[in-house]
C-alpha positions as CSV (number, residue, x, y, z in Angstrom):
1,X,179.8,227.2,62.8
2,X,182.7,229.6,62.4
3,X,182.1,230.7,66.1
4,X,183.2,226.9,66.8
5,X,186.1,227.1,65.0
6,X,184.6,224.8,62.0
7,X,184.9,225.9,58.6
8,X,182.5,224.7,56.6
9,X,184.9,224.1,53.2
10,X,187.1,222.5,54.7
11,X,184.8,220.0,56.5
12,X,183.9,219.2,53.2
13,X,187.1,219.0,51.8
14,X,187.9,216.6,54.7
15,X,184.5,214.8,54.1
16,X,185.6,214.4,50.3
17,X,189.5,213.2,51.3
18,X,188.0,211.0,54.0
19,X,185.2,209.1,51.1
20,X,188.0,209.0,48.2
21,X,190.7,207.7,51.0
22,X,188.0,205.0,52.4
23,X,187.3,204.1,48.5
24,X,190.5,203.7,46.9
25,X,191.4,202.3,50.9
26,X,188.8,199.8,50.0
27,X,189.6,199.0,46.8
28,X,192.8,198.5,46.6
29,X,194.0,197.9,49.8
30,X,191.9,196.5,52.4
31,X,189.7,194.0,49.6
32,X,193.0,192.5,48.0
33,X,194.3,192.0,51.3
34,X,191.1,190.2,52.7
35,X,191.3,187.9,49.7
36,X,194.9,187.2,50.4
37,X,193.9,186.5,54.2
38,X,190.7,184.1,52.4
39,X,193.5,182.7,50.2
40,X,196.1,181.9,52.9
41,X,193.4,180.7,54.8
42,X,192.0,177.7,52.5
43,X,195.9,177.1,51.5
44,X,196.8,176.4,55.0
45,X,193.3,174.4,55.4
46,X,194.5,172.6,52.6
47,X,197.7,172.2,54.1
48,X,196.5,170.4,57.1
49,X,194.1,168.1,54.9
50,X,196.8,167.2,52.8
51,X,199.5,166.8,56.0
52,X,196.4,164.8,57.7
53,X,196.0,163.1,54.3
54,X,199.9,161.9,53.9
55,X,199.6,161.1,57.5
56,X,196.9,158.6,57.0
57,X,198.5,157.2,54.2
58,X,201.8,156.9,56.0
59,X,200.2,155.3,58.9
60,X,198.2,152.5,56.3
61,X,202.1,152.0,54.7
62,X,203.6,151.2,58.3
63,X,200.0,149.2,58.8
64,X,200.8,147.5,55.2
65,X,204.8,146.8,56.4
66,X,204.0,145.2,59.2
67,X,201.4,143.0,57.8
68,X,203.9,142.3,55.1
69,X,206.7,141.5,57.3
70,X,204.5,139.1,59.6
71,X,203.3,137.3,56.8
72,X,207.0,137.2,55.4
73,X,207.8,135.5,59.3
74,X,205.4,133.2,58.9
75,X,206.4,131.8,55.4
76,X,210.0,131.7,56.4
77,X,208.7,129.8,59.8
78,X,206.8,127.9,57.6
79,X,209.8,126.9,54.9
80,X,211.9,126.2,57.6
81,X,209.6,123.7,59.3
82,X,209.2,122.1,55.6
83,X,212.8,121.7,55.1
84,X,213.4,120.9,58.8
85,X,210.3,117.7,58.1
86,X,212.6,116.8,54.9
87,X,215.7,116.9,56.6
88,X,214.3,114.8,59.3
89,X,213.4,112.6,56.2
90,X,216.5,112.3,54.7
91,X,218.2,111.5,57.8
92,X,216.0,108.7,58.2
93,X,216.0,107.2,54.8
94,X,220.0,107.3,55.3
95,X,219.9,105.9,59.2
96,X,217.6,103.1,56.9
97,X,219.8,102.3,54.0
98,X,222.9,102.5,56.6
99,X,221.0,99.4,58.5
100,X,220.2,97.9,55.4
101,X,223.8,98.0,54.0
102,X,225.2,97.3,57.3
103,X,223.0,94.1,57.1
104,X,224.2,92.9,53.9
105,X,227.6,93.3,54.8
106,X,227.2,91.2,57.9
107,X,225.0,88.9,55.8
108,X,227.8,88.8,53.0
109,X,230.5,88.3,55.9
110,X,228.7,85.1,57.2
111,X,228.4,83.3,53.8
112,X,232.3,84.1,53.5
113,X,233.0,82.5,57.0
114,X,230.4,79.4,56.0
115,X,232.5,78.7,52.7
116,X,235.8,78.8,54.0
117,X,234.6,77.4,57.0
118,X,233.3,74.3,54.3
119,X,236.9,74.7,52.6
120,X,238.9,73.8,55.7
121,X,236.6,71.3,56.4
122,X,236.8,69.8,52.8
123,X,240.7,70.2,53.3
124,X,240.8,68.5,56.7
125,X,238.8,65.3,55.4
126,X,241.2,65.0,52.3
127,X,244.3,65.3,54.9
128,X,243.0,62.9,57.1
129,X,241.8,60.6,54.4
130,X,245.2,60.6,52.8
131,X,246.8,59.9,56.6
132,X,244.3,57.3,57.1
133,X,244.9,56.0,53.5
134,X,248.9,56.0,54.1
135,X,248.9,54.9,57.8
136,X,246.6,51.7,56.7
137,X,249.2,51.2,53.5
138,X,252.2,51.5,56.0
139,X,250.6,49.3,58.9
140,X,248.9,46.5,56.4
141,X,251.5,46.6,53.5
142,X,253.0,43.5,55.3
143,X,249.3,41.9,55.9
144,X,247.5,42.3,53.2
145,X,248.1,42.0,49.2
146,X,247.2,44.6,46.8
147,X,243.6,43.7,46.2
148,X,243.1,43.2,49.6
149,X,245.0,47.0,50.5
150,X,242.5,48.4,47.5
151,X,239.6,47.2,49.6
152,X,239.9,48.3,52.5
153,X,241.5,51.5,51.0
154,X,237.6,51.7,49.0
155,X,235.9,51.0,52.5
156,X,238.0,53.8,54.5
157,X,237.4,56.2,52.2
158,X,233.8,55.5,51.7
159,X,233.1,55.6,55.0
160,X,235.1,59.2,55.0
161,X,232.6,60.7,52.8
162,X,229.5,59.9,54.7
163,X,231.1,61.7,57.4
């Protein structure tokens, strides 16, 4: 082999350098790294569970939100349509008792007007009975005597009040 140019101890020698590089290579370079590859491999796969994960869960919050904020509408559409219906009957029992007070007042207002209207009355048959009662003393003073004047006096008068 020397007539190729190969030397057979230092083929060996590079044999032995090539076997203690590939070990210690392989020990401590090439196997630590391929479990730091494996390593950064599952933590990235775990990454993008976990981002898939959070993204599911975000997604169900928004879901949950807007469930929450329907059914939020709907219980404010739902108060307002209850206090709207007692509003409504509020107005109406006022728009009632307005009637009904406005009723009695007219009611009260008539009795007033039918007692004074009795008052004047009363006050016109006393005037007229006492002009009756002095025009018949004035126009029969001459006439009559006093029993006579009393009499008729009675009779007028009488005759005023079945009026």
């Amino acid at each position: 082999m020397e007539n190729l140019g190969i030397d057979p101890k230092l083929l060996l020698a590079q044999l032995i350098n090539f076997a203690l590089f590939f070990f210690i290579y392989k020990k401590f370079i090439a196997g630590p790294f391929v479990v730091l590859m494996k390593n950064e491999k599952e933590k990235d796969a775990q990454r993008k569970k976990m981002n898939e994960e959070v993204q599911k869960q975000k997604e169900a919050l928004l879901q949950q939100e807007k469930e929450s904020r329907e059914e939020i509408q709907k219980k404010t559409e739902e108060s307002l349509k209850a206090v709207k219906h007692a509003a409504e009957l509020e107005r109406t029992a006022l728009v009632a008792k307005a009637h009904e007070d406005s009723k009695e007042i007219v009611k009260r207002a008539g009795k007033q007007i039918e007692d004074e209207r009795r008052q004047m009355e009363n006050q016109y048959k006393e005037a007229l009975a006492k002009v009756s009662v002095m025009t018949v003393e004035n126009a029969l003073k001459e006439f009559l005597t006093e029993d006579m004047q009393k009499q008729v006096n009675a009779r007028v008068l009488s005759n005023l009040e079945k009026k």
